[in-house]
FIKE-509392 format. One record per residue (C-alpha): residue number from 1; x, y, z. Coordinates in Angstrom, 3 decimals, m for minus. Layout:
! residues N
NUM,X,Y,Z .
...
//
This chain:
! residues 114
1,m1.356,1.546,m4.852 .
2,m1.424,1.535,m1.230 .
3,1.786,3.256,0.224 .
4,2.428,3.103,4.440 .
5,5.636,4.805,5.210 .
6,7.278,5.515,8.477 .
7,9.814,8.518,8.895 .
8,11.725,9.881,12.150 .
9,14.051,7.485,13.290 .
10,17.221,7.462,14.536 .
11,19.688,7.385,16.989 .
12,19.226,9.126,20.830 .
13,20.205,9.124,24.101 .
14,19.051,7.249,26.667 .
15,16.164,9.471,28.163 .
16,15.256,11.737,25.198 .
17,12.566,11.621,22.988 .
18,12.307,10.894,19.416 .
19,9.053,11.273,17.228 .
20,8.062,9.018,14.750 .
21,5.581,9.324,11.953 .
22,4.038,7.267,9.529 .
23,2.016,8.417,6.373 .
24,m0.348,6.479,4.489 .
25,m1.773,6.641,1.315 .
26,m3.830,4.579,m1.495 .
27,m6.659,3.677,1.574 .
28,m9.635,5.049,3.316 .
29,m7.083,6.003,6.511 .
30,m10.093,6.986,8.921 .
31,m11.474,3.644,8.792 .
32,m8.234,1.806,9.893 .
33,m6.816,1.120,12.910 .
34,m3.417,2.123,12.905 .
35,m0.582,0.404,15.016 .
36,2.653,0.423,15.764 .
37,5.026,m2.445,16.263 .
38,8.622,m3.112,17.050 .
39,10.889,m5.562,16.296 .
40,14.486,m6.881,17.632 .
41,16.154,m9.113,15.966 .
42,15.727,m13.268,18.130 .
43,12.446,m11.839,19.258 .
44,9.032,m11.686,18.470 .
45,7.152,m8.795,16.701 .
46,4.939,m6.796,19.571 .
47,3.023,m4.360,19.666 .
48,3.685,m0.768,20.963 .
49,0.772,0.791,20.444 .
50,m2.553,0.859,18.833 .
51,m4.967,3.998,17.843 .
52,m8.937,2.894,16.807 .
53,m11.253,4.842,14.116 .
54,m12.881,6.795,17.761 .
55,m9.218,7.713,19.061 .
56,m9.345,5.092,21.681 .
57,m5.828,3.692,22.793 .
58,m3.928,0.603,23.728 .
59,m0.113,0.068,24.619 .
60,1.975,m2.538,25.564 .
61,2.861,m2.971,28.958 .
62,6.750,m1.517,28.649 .
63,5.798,1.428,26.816 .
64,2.772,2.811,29.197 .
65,3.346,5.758,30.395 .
66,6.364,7.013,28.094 .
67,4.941,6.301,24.830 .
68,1.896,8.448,22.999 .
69,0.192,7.557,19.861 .
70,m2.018,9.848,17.847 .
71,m3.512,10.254,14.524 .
72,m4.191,13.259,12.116 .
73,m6.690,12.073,9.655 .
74,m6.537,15.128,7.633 .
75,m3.117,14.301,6.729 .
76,m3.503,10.385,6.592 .
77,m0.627,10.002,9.161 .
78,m0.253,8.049,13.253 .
79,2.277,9.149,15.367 .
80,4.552,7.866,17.864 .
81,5.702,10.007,21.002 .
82,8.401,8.388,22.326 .
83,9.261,9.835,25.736 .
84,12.025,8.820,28.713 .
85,13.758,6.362,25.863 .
86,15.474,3.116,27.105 .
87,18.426,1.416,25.410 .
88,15.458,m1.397,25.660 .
89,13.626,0.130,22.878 .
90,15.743,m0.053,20.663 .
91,14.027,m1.841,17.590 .
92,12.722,m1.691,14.225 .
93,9.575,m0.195,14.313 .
94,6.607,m0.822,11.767 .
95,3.739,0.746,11.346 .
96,0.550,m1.024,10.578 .
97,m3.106,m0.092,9.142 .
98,m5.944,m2.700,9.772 .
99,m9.073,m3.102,8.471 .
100,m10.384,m4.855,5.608 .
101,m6.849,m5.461,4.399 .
102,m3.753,m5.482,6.314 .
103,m0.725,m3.060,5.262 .
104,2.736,m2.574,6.926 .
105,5.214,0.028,6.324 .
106,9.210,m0.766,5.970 .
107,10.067,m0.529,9.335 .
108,12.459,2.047,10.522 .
109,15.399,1.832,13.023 .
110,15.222,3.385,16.338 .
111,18.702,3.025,18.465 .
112,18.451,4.200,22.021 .
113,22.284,4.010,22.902 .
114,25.354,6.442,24.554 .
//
């Protein structure tokens, strides 16, 4: 059974940083592409950021700059650096694995607040 679970959320201050991860299991990991997503509630699901099978990268526009995502495929797990937070981040995030199938984790709360 295919498993995608995120971990790392929380609640910080406006400015900090938070890590998340998300571990995957029950698929060929180095052949997905791994994203990550957000999610507020009255709005549309968008992307954050994307990681390809070579490493290559993609973010959305808000997030460039303050946001890194990597990938350990030795541990089946994409991460998301999330620098210089904004109370405009806060979201459910959901991470993603592509390829010939499509997988999503649960989604876990990040609050950027005072």
């Amino acid at each position: 059974q295919v498993q995608v679970v995120e971990s790392g959320g929380g609640l910080v201050q406006p400015g900090g940083s938070l890590r998340l991860s998300c571990a995957a299991s029950g698929i060929l990991f180095s052949m997905y592409t791994m994203n990550w997503y957000r999610q507020v509630p009255g709005n549309q699901r968008e992307l954050v950021a994307g990681i390809n099978t070579g490493g290559g990268t993609n973010y959305g526009d808000s997030v460039k700059g303050r946001f890194t995502i990597s990938r350990d495929n030795t541990k089946n797990t994409v991460y998301l650096q999330m620098n210089s937070l904004k109370s405009e981040d806060t979201a459910v995030y959901y991470c993603n694995a592509r390829w010939k199938a499509t997988y999503w984790g649960q989604g876990i709360q990040v609050t950027v607040s005072s």
